[in-house]
LUMDOVEX-391253 format. One line per 3 residues: number of its first residue (from 1); their letters; for each residue x, y, z of C-alpha. Coordinates in steps of 0.1 Angstrom, whole numbers. Layout:
NUM = A = X,Y,Z | ...
This chain:
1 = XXX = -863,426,-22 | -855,424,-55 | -876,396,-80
4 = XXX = -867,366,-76 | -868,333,-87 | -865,302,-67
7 = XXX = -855,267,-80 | -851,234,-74 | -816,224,-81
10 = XXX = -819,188,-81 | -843,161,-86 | -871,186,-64
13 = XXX = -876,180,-29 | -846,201,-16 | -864,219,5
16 = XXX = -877,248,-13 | -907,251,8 | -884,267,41
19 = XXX = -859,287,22 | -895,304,4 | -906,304,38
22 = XXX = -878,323,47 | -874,344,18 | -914,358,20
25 = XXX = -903,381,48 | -889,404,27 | -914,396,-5
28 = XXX = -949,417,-13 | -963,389,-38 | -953,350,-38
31 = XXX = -967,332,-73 | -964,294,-77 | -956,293,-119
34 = XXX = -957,257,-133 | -969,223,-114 | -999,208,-99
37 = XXX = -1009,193,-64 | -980,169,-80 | -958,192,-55
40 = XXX = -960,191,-17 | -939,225,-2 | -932,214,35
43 = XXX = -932,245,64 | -923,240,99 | -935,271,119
46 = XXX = -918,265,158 | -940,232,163 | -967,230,133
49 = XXX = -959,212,103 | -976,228,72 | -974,211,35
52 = XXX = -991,230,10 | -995,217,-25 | -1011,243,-46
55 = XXX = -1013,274,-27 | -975,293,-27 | -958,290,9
58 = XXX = -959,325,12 | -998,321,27 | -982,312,62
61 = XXX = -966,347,65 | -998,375,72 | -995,401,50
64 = XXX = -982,385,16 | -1004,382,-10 | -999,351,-33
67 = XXX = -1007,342,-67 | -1015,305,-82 | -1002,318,-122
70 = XXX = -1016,304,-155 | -983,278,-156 | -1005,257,-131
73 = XXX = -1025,230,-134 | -1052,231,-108 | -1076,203,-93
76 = XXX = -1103,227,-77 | -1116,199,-48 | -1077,196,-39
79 = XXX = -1073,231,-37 | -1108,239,-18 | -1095,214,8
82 = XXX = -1060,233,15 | -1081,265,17 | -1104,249,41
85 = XXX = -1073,231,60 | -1055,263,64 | -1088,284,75
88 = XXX = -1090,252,100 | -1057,268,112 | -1068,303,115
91 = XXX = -1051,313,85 | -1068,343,63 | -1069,330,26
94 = XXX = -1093,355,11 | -1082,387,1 | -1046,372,1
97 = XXX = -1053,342,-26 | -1057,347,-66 | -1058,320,-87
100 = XXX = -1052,332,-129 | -1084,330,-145 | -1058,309,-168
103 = XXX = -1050,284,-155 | -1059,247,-170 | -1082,227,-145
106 = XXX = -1075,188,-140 | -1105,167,-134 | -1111,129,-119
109 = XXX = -1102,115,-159 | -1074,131,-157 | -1063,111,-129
112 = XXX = -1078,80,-141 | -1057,83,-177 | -1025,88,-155
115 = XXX = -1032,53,-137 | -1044,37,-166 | -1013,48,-186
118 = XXX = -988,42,-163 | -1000,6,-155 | -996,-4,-191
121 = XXX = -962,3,-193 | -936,-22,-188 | -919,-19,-149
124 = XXX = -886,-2,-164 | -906,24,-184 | -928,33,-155
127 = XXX = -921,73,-147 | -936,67,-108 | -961,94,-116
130 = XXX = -980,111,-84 | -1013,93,-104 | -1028,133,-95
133 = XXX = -1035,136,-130 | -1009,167,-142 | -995,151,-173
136 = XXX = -1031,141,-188 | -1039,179,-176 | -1006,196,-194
139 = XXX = -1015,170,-224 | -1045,183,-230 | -1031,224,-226
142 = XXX = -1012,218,-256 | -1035,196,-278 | -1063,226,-268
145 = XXX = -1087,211,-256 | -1086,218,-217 | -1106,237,-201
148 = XXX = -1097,268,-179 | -1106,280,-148 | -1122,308,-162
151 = XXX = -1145,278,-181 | -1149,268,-145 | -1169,292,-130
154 = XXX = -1193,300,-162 | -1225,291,-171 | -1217,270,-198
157 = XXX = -1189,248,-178 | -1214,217,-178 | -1218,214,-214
160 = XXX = -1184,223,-218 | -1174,196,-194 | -1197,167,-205
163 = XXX = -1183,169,-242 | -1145,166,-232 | -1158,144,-205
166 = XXX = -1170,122,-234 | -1137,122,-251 | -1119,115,-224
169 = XXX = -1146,85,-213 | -1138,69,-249 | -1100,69,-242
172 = XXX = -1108,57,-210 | -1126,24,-221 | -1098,16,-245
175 = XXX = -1073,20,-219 | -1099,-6,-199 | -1107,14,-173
178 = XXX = -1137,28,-157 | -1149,66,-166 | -1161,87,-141
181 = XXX = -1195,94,-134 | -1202,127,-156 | -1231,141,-134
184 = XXX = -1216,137,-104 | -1181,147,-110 | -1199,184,-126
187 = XXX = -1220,187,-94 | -1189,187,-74 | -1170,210,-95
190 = XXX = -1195,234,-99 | -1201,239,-58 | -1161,243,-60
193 = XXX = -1158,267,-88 | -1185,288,-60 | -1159,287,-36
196 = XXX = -1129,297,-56 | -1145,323,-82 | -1139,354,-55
199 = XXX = -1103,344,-59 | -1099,344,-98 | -1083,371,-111
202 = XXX = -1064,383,-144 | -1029,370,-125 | -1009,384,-156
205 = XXX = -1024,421,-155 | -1025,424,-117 | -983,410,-114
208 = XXX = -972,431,-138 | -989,461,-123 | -969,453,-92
211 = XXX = -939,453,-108 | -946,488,-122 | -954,495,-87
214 = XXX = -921,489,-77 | -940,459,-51 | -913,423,-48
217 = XXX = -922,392,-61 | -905,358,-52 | -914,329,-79
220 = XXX = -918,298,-68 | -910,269,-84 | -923,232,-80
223 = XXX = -902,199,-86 | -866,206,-95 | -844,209,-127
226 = XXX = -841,174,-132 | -876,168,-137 | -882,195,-163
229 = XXX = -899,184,-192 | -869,198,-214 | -843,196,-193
232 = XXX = -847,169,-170 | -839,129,-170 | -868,125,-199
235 = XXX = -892,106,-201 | -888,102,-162 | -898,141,-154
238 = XXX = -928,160,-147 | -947,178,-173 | -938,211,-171
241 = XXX = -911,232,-169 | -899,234,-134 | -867,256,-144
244 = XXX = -865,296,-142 | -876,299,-179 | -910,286,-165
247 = XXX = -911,313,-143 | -923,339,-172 | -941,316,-192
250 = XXX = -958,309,-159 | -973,340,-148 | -966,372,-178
253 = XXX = -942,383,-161 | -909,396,-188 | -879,383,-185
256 = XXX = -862,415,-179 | -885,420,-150 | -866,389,-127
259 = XXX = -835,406,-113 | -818,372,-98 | -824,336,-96
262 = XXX = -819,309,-66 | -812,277,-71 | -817,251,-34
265 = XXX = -798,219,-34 | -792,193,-6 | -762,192,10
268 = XXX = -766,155,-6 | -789,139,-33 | -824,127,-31
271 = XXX = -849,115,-61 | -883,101,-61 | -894,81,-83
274 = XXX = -886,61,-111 | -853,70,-137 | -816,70,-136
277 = XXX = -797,82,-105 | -759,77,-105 | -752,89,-69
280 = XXX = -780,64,-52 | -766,42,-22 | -784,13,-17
283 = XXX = -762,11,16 | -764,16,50 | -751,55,39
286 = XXX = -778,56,18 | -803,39,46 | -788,65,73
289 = XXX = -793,99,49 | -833,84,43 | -839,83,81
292 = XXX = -816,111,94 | -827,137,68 | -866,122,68
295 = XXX = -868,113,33 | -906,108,25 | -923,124,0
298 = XXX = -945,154,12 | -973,146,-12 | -971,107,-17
301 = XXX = -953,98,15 | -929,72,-10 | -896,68,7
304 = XXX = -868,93,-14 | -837,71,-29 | -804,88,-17
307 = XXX = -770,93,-24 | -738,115,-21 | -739,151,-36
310 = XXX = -739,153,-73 | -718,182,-85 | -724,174,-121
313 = XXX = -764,178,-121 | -760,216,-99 | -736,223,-126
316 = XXX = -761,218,-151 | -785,235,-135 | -767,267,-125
319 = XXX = -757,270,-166 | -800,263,-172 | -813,282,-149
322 = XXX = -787,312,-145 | -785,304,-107 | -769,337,-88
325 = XXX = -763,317,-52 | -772,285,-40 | -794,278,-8
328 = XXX = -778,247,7 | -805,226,30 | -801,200,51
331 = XXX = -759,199,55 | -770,185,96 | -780,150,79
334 = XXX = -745,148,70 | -733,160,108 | -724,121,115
337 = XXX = -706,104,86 | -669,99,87 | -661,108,51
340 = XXX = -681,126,27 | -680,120,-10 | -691,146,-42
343 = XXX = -697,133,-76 | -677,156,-99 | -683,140,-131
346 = XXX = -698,104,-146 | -676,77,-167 | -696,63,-195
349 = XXX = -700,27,-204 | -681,35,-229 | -652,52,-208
352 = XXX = -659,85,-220 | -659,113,-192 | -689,134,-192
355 = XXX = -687,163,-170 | -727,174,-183 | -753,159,-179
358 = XXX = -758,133,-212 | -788,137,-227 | -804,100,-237
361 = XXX = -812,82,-202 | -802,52,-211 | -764,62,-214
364 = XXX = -769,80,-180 | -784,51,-164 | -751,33,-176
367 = XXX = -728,58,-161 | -703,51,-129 | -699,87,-107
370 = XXX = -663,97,-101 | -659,106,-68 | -631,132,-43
373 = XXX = -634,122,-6 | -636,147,19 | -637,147,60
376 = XXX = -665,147,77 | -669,168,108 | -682,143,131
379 = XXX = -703,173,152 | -741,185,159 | -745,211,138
382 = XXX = -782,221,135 | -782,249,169 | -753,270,148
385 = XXX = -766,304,140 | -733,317,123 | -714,307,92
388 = XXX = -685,312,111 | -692,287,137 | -694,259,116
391 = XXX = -666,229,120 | -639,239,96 | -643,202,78
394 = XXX = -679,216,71 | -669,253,53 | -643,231,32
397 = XXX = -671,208,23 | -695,237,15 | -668,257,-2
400 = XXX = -657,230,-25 | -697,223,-39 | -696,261,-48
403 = XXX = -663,258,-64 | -676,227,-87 | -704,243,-96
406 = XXX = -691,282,-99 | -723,296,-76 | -714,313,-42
409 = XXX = -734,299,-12 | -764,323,-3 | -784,307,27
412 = XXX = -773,273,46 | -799,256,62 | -793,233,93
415 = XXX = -829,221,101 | -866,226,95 | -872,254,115
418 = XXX = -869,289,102 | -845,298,129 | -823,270,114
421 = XXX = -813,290,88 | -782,315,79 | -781,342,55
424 = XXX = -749,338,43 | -747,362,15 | -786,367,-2
């Protein structure tokens, strides 16, 4: 398989955990580049459910190695536990999990500053942060003054720790909260850094010696375009870059070195969260694509807001990200609405059309979709195991979001299972 990158298309949550899932069968090497335990990747496997926030999908397939790259901010207790959970499940994590020796750690004040901070706000300036501490973490990667997980696991860690522990402690108290307990908080960080350091490993040496190899790696990408730090609905987005740009920032690897990139959207619209949506139904539409397509978040178990299929956003991220084919998930939600509907562009306050995605969030929030109608198909469609098979009203629907956004359709997915899935052209 050639190196690839896979992205969210949307506002993340499109179901990037199955198509990865999918995808790993013909992969050597999976590496997670950018996120936190901020990202939950949901797998069904016949009848197990597996969500996995830090450790790259690719774990559930025996065989593929995977990679945790320096792009990723990592809470070592959170990630003990999956290891533990997944051993639970008689899954083999050692020899087949690195973590980069790189990557910034995220510790308990970490997650106390993102509470802190976010209650202050006022209600409409709220970002609905995962309170898991990742923006505090990133904060503190680019004022340098985090510490890495190769700080983790040497002898000096608890002086290192108790000084920025300090720091932190004084912000902390200003905020008016509570800092953590120093001593305890190191004792339970060093017994994890025991458990983890036969899994460090220089991440960008050992990738790009796989690459010379001639080995396969699929990146995988947390969140989705819209909550990239550059690119998404600022200030409500994540704090990294959850594009395809992050993807070699992330791990070492060259750009030259990625051969395609695939971009999953919904066959509708989901976000979670706080910010501007312009597709949301607050309707019984909206009410029926929550409980049909299970709309909870993997990680915080919130309830997704939802809404028709916006063609302007997977525009804007097919031009960002350089998206080669599209992974389509969950189209089955849609199997019983009567008509369909597909933003193709916003009208402004103002009346301007904007067929790109504005950036200030405030004229977003103020913008009114402009909508085409098209028939629904009225027909189970989640047992179809050939593109051709699908209801004619359904390839005109999925033809027409490829033609507004100019990227061919790769894989269609009609359920959660991995046998739900057809490789259309990827």
């Amino acid at each position: 398989m050639p190196n690839t990158v896979l992205i969210g298309a949307q506002w993340g949550d499109e179901g990037k955990g199955k198509i990865i899932d999918v995808l790993t069968e013909d992969a050597d090497i999976v590496v997670r580049y950018q996120g936190g335990n901020n990202a939950g990747h949901t797998v069904k496997i016949e009848d197990t459910l597996y969500v996995l926030h830090l450790i790259p999908s690719g774990i559930l397939h025996e065989g593929t190695l995977c990679v945790i790259g320096n792009g990723v901010v990592i809470d070592p207790l959170a990630l003990v536990k999956e290891i533990r959970e997944l051993e639970a499940a008689g899954i083999t994590v050692d020899g087949r999990l690195f973590v980069s020796d790189r990557a910034h750690v995220v510790f308990p004040y970490h997650r106390l500053l993102d509470e802190a901070r976010e209650a202050r706000v006022a209600r409409d300036r709220k970002i609905g942060t995962t309170k898991r501490g990742i923006g505090p973490s990133y904060g503190d990667k680019v004022s340098r003054v985090g510490l890495r997980m190769c700080d983790l696991v040497d002898e000096d860690f608890p002086g290192r720790f108790a000084a920025r522990a300090a720091e932190a402690g004084s912000v902390l108290e200003a905020l008016g909260a509570e800092p953590p307990d120093t001593r305890a908080v190191t004792a339970e960080y060093v017994e994890a850094a025991e458990r983890l350091r036969p899994l460090l490993a220089d991440s960008v040496d050992m990738l790009n010696r796989a690459v010379r190899e001639g080995r396969s790696i699929l990146f995988e990408g947390a969140q989705g375009t819209m909550l990239d730090i550059d690119f998404g609905t600022y200030p409500f987005v994540t704090s990294s870059n959850a594009t395809a740009g992050g993807a070699c920032s992330g791990t070492g690897i060259a750009p030259h070195r990625i051969d395609r990139v695939l971009g999953v959207v919904k066959a509708y619209t989901t976000r979670v969260g706080e910010g501007p949506f312009p597709t949301e139904l607050k309707d019984a539409v909206g009410r029926h694509l929550g409980e049909a397509g299970r709309e909870f978040g993997a990680t915080t178990g919130r309830p997704r807001r939802c809404g028709w299929f916006d063609a302007v956003i997977a525009r804007y991220a097919a031009r960002i990200n350089g998206v080669d084919a599209w992974a389509i998930t969950k189209l089955d939600v849609l199997d019983a609405l009567e008509t369909l509907r597909i933003c193709t562009a916003y009208r402004g306050a103002n009346g301007r059309l904007y067929e790109s995605v504005p950036a200030d969030t405030r004229v977003l929030s103020r913008c009114e979709p402009v909508y085409e109608d098209m028939e629904g198909w009225r027909t189970a469609t989640q047992d179809i195991t050939r593109y051709e098979d699908l209801p004619p009203q359904a390839k005109a629907y999925l033809s027409r979001l490829c033609e507004l956004t100019d990227v061919p359709l790769g894989i269609l997915s009609l359920g959660p299972r991995r046998a739900s899935t057809i490789r259309v052209a990827f």
